[in-house]
C-alpha positions in Angstrom: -20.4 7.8 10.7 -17.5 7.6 13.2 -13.8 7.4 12.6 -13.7 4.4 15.1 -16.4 2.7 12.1 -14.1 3.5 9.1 -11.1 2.2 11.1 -12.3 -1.2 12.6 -15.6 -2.2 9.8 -16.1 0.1 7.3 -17.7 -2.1 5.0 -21.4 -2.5 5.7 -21.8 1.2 6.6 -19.6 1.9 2.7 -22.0 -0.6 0.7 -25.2 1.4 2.1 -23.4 5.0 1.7 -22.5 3.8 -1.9 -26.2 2.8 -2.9 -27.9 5.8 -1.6 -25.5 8.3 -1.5 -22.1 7.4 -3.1 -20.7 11.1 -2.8 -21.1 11.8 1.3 -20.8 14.7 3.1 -18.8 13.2 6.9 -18.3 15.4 9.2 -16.3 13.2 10.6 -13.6 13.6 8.1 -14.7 17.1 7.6 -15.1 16.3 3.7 -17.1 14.1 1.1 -16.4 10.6 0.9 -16.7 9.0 -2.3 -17.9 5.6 -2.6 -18.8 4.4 -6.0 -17.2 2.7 -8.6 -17.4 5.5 -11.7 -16.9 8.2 -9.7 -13.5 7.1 -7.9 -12.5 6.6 -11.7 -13.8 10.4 -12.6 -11.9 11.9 -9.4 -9.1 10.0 -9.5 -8.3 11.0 -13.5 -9.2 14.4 -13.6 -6.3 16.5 -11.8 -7.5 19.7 -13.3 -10.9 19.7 -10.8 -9.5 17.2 -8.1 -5.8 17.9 -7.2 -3.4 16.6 -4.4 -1.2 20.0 -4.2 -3.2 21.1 -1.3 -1.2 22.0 2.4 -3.4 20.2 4.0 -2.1 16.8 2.0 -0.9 14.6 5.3 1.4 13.0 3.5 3.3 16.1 2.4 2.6 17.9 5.9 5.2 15.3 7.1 7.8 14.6 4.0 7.4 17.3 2.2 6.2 18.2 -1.9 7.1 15.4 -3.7 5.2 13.6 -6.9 2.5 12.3 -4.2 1.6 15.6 -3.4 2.2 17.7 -6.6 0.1 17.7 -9.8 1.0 18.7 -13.7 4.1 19.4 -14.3 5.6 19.8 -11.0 4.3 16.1 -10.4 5.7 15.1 -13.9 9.0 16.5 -12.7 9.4 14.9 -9.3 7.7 11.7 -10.7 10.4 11.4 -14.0 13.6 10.7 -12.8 12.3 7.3 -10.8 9.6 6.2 -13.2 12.3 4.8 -15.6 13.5 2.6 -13.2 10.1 1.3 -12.2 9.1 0.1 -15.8 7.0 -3.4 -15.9 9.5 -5.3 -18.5 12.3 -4.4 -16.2 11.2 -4.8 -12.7 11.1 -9.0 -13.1 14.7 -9.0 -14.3 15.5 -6.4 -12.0 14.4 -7.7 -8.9 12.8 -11.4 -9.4 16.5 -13.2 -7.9 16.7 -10.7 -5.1 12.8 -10.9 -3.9 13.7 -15.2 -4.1 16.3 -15.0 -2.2 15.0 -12.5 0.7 12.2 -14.6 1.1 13.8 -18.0 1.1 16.4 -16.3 3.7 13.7 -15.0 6.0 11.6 -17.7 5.5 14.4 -20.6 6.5 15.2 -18.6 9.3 11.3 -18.8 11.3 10.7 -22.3 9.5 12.4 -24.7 12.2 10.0 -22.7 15.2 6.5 -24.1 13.7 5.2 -20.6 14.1 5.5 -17.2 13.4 4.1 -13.5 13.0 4.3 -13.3 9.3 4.0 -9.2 9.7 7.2 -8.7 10.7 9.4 -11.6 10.5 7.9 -11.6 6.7 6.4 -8.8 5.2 7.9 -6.2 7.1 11.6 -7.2 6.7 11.0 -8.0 2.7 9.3 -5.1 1.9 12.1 -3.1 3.5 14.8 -4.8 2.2 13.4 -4.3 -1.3 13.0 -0.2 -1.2 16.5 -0.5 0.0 17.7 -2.3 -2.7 15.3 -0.1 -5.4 16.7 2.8 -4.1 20.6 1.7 -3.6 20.3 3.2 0.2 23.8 2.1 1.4 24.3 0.1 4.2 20.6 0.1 5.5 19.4 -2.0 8.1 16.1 -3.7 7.8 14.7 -2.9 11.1 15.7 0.7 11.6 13.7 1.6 8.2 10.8 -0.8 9.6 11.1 2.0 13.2 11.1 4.6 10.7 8.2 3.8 8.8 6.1 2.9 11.4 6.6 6.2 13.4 5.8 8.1 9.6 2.8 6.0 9.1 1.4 6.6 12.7 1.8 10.1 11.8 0.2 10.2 8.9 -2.4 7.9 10.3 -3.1 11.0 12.7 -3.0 14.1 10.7 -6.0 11.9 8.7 -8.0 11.3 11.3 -8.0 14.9 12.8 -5.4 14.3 15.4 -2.0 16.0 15.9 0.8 15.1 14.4 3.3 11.9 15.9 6.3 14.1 17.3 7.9 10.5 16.5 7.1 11.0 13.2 9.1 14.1 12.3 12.0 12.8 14.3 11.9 10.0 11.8 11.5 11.7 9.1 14.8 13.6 9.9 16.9 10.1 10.8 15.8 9.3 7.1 16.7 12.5 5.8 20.3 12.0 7.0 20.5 8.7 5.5 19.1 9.2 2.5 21.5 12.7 1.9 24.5 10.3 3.3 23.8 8.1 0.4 23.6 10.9 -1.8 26.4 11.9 -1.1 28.8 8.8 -1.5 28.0 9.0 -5.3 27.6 5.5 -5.8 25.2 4.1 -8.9 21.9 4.1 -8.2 18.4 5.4 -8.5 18.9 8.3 -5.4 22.5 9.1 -7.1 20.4 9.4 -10.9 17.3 11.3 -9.6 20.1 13.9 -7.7 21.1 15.0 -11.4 17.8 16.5 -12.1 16.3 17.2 -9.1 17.5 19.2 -5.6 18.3 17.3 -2.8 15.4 18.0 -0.8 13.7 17.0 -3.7 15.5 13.5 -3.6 14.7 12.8 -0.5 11.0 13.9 -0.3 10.2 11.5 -3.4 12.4 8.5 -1.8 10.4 8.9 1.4 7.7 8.7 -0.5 8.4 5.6 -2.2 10.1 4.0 0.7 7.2 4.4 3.4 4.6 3.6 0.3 6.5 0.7 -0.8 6.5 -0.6 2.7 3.3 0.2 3.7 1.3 -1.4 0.2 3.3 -4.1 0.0 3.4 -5.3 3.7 -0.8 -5.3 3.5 -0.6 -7.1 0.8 1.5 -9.8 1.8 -0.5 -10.1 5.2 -4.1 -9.7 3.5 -3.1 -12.0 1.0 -2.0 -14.8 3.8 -5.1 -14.0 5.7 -7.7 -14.4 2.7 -5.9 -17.4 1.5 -6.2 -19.1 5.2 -9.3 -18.0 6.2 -10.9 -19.5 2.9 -10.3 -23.3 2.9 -11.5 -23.9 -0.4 -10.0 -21.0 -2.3 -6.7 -22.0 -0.8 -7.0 -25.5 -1.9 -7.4 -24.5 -5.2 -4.1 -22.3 -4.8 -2.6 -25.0 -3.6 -3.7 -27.4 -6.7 -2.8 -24.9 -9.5 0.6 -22.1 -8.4 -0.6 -20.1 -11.2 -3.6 -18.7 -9.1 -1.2 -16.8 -6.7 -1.2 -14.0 -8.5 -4.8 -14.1 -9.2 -5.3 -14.8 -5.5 -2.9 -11.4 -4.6 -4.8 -9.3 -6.8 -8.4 -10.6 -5.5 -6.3 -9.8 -2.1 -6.2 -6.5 -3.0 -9.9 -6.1 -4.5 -11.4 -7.3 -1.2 -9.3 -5.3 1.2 -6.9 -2.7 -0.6 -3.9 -2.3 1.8 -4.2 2.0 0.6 -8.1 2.1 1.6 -8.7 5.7 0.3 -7.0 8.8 -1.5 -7.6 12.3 -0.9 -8.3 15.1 -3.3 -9.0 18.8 -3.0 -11.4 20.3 -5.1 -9.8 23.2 -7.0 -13.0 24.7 -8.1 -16.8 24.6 -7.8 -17.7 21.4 -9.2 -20.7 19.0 -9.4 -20.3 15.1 -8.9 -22.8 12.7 -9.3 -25.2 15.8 -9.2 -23.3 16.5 -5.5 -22.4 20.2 -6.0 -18.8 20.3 -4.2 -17.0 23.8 -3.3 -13.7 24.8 -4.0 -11.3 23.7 -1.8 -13.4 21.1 -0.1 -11.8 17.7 0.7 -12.9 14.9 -1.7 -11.7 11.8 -0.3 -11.9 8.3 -2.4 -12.5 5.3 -0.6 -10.9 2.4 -3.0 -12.3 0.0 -0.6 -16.1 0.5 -1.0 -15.0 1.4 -4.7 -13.5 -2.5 -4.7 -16.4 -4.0 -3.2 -18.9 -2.0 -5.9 -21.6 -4.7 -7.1 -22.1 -2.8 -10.4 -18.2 -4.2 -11.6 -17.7 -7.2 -9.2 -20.1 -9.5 -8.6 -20.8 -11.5 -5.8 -18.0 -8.5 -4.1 -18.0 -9.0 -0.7 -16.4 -12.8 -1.5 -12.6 -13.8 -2.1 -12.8 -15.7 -5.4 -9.2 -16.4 -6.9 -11.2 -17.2 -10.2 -12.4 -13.6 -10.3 -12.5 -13.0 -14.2 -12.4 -9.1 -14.0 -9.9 -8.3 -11.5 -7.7 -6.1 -12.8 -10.2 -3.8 -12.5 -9.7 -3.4 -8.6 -8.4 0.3 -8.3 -6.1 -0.6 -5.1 -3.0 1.2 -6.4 -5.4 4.2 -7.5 -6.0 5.5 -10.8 -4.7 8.5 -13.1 -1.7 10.4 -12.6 -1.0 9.1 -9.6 -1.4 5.6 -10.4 1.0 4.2 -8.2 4.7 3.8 -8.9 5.7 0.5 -7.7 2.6 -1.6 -8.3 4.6 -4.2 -10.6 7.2 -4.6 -7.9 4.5 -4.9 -4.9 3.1 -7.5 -7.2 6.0 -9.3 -7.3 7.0 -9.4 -4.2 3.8 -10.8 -2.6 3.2 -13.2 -5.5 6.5 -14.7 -4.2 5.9 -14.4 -0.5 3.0 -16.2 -1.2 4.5 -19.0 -3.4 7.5 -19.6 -0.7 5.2 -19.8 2.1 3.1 -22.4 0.8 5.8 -24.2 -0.7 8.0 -24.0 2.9 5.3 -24.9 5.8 3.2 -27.7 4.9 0.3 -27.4 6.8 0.3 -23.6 7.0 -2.5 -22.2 8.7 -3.7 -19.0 11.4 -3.3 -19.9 15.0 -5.1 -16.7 16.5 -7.9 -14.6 14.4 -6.8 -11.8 12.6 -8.8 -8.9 11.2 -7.7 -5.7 9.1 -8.0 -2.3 10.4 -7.1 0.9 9.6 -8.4 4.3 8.7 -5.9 4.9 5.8 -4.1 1.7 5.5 -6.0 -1.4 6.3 -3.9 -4.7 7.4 -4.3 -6.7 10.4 -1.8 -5.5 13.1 -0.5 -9.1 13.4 -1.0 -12.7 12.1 -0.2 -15.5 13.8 0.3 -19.0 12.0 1.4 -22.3 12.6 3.2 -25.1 10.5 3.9 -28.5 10.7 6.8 -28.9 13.4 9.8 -30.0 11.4 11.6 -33.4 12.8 14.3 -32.7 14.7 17.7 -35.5 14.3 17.9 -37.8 17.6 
């Protein structure tokens, strides 16, 4: 198995690796790959055999330690001081009105064109403005955190796929820095101001990174995949478009079928056995949530987009364990009502060029294209 067949179509070569062999040796990734259903759920929950605090960790090679890269107590640590803020009773209230009203603004503002690249005059731009709001980074402009986050995410991109680090990347990271510390710094309420009481400022700003670039990154896939498995699928979108209340459903089937996060990484932290697989310390165990998704043992019928799925929240896109991520209610949210105000706002919605998700680490398609019916224009 090549990189080049995990980014473009992983999925046949994953189904036959996860019936005959779900933990892989690939020396490709120079580490086991982990295919299976059960077993993502073993690796995933058990942080005392399979840990993130590694220096290898791309994640952390380019922000820092922060709770993505840190387990036990460290990870409780970093992790505390934002988790309150990300609580599922609060994050509707919290941000339900704002999410609206982004979307209805970015949405009026393509609507009289006919057309539109929903990754970044949508997703993109939403997803940012969000973070920016979670986090109350002052006076933050949309498209300089989008140029931030794609130069962070191309560098990540790299380190996992063997390649040298994006200088663009680091240079990034240091713009954000500076902005993030400025905000600091001005004392204003928020979440950055509240986390810099019980953790050093560093510290702040590795864990905002964090949730900044992985609340951008999920939650733009998710809009986009969730557009193109909705418009690719005539009959599953007529049903969305008969009964509202299957957006969600259709979001979270979204995310079964093609997880916008397609794997996680682990490092062994002793001799261990999986699956019968004996696996040495220090060896790479990566997770693939994608093959995981698209296990025929828990879904049936997996490698079709069914809205009416009945056991869905069983898709492990937003991982498992400690780790389970952060912001998966507010993701949720937002593409639930991305979704709702597109199909609500162009009548007659539908791709006007193919689109296909790629993606070693995160999986989207690098654009979509889609037309609407022209609105009238006054003589």
């Amino acid at each position: 198995m090549t990189v080049t067949e995990l980014t473009t179509d992983p999925h046949p070569v994953l189904a036959r690796l996860r019936a005959s062999e779900p933990v892989s040796w690939l020396p490709a990734l120079n580490g086991w790959l982990v295919t299976r259903h059960d077993l993502a759920l073993q690796v995933m929950r058990d942080s005392t055999a399979f840990t993130v605090a590694d220096p290898r960790f791309s994640t952390a090679r380019v922000v820092g330690p922060s709770m993505l890269s840190l387990d036990d107590d460290e990870h409780a640590r970093h992790r505390a001081p934002f988790s309150r803020q990300f609580r599922p009773r609060e994050i509707e209230e919290r941000f339900d009105a704002f999410v609206r009203a982004e979307c209805e603004r970015l949405v009026s503002r393509i609507l009289p064109a006919g057309q539109a690249e929903l990754r970044r005059d949508l997703a993109g731009p939403l997803a940012a403005a969000v973070m920016a709001e979670a986090l109350g980074l002052a006076d933050t402009d949309a498209t300089q955190v989008l140029t931030w986050y794609d130069a962070i995410v191309s560098t990540v991109g790299n380190i996992s796929a063997g390649l040298p680090p994006d200088p663009a990347g680091t240079q990034a990271f240091g713009e954000l820095r500076t902005h993030i510390e400025g905000s600091v710094a001005e004392a204003s309420p928020s979440l950055l101001t509240d986390a810099a009481k019980a953790l050093a400022l560093p510290e702040v700003v590795s864990n905002a990174a964090v949730l900044m670039f992985g609340g951008i990154e999920t939650t733009e896939g998710m809009i986009v995949n969730a557009v193109l498995h909705l418009l690719s699928d005539p009959a599953q979108l007529a049903a969305v478009d008969r009964d509202r209340s299957l957006v969600a459903s259709a979001v979270e089937e979204s995310l079964r079928l093609e997880p916008a996060a397609a794997v996680v990484d682990r490092y062994a932290t002793r001799d261990v056995e999986l699956d019968g697989v004996p696996i040495h310390r220090g060896d790479l165990v990566t997770v693939s949530l994608t093959a995981a998704n698209r296990d025929p043992a828990v879904f049936a019928d997996p490698d079709t987009f069914d809205v009416r799925r009945p056991n869905l929240r069983k898709q492990l896109a937003f991982a498992h364990g400690p780790h389970f991520c952060l912001g998966a209610d507010l993701a949720r949210l937002e593409a639930r009502i991305a979704v709702e105000t597109l199909l609500d706002r162009l009548t007659g919605l539908r791709l006007a060029a193919p689109a296909v998700p790629t993606g070693l680490v995160f999986r989207k398609p690098a654009s979509i294209h889609v037309r609407w019916e022209e609105i009238s224009q006054p003589l």
